[in-house]
N, C-alpha and C positions, 0 to 999 in steps of 0.2 A: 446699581450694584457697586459698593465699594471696594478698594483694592485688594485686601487681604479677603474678599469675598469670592472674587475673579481668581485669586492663585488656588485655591481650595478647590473650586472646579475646575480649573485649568490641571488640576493633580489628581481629580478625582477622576476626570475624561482619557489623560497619560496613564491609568493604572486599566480602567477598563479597555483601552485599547492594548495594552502588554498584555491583558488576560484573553483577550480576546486570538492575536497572536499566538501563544504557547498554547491554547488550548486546539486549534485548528488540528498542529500533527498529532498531539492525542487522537483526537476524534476518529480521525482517519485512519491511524493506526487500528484505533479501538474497532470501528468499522468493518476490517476487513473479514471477509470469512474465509476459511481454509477449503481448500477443493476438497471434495469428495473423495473415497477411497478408489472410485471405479477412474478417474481421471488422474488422481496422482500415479494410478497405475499405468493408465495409457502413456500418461507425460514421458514417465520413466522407461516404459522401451520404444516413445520417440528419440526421446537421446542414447539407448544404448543404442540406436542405430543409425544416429548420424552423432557422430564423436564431435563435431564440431559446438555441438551444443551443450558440451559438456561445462564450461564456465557459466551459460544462462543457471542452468541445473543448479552448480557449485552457489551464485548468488542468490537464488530465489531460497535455498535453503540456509543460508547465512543464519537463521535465526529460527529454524527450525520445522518450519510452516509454509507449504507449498500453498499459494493463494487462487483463488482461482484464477484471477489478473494473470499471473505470475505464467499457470499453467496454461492459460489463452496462447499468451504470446507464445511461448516454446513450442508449442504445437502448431501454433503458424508458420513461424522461421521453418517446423519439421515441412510444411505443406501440408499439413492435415487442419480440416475445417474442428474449429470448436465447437460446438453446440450451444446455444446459450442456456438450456436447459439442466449443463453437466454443472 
């Protein structure tokens, strides 16, 4: 393979790896799914009844969208089992 043939793939392997990169937190982002209404409901008088959880609350809604992830964890920190089914 000659030199200017090596930099062209050498350029073509640097872009599919940046695309590879940037597309990863898409995905994941894109991925997640929103809890259910029966669990964003329980979540929510997990924290109104331990105040302490009140900044997880504040972050997991940062952006609008209680996750299930999101809601797992809060209801652990409450002591309450999550179900994997919710």
């Amino acid at each position: 393979m000659s030199g200017p043939a090596k930099r062209v793939w050498a350029c073509v392997a640097i872009v599919a790896m940046l695309c590879a990169i940037v597309a990863w937190p898409m995905y994941k982002k894109l991925r997640l799914k929103a809890a259910s209404a029966a669990v964003m409901d329980r979540t929510k008088r997990a924290v109104d009844r331990n105040p302490q959880l009140k900044p997880d609350w504040d972050k997991a809604m940062e952006d609008g969208v209680l996750t299930s992830d999101e809601a797992k964890a809060i209801l652990e920190k409450a002591g309450e089992k999550a179900e994997p089914d919710d």
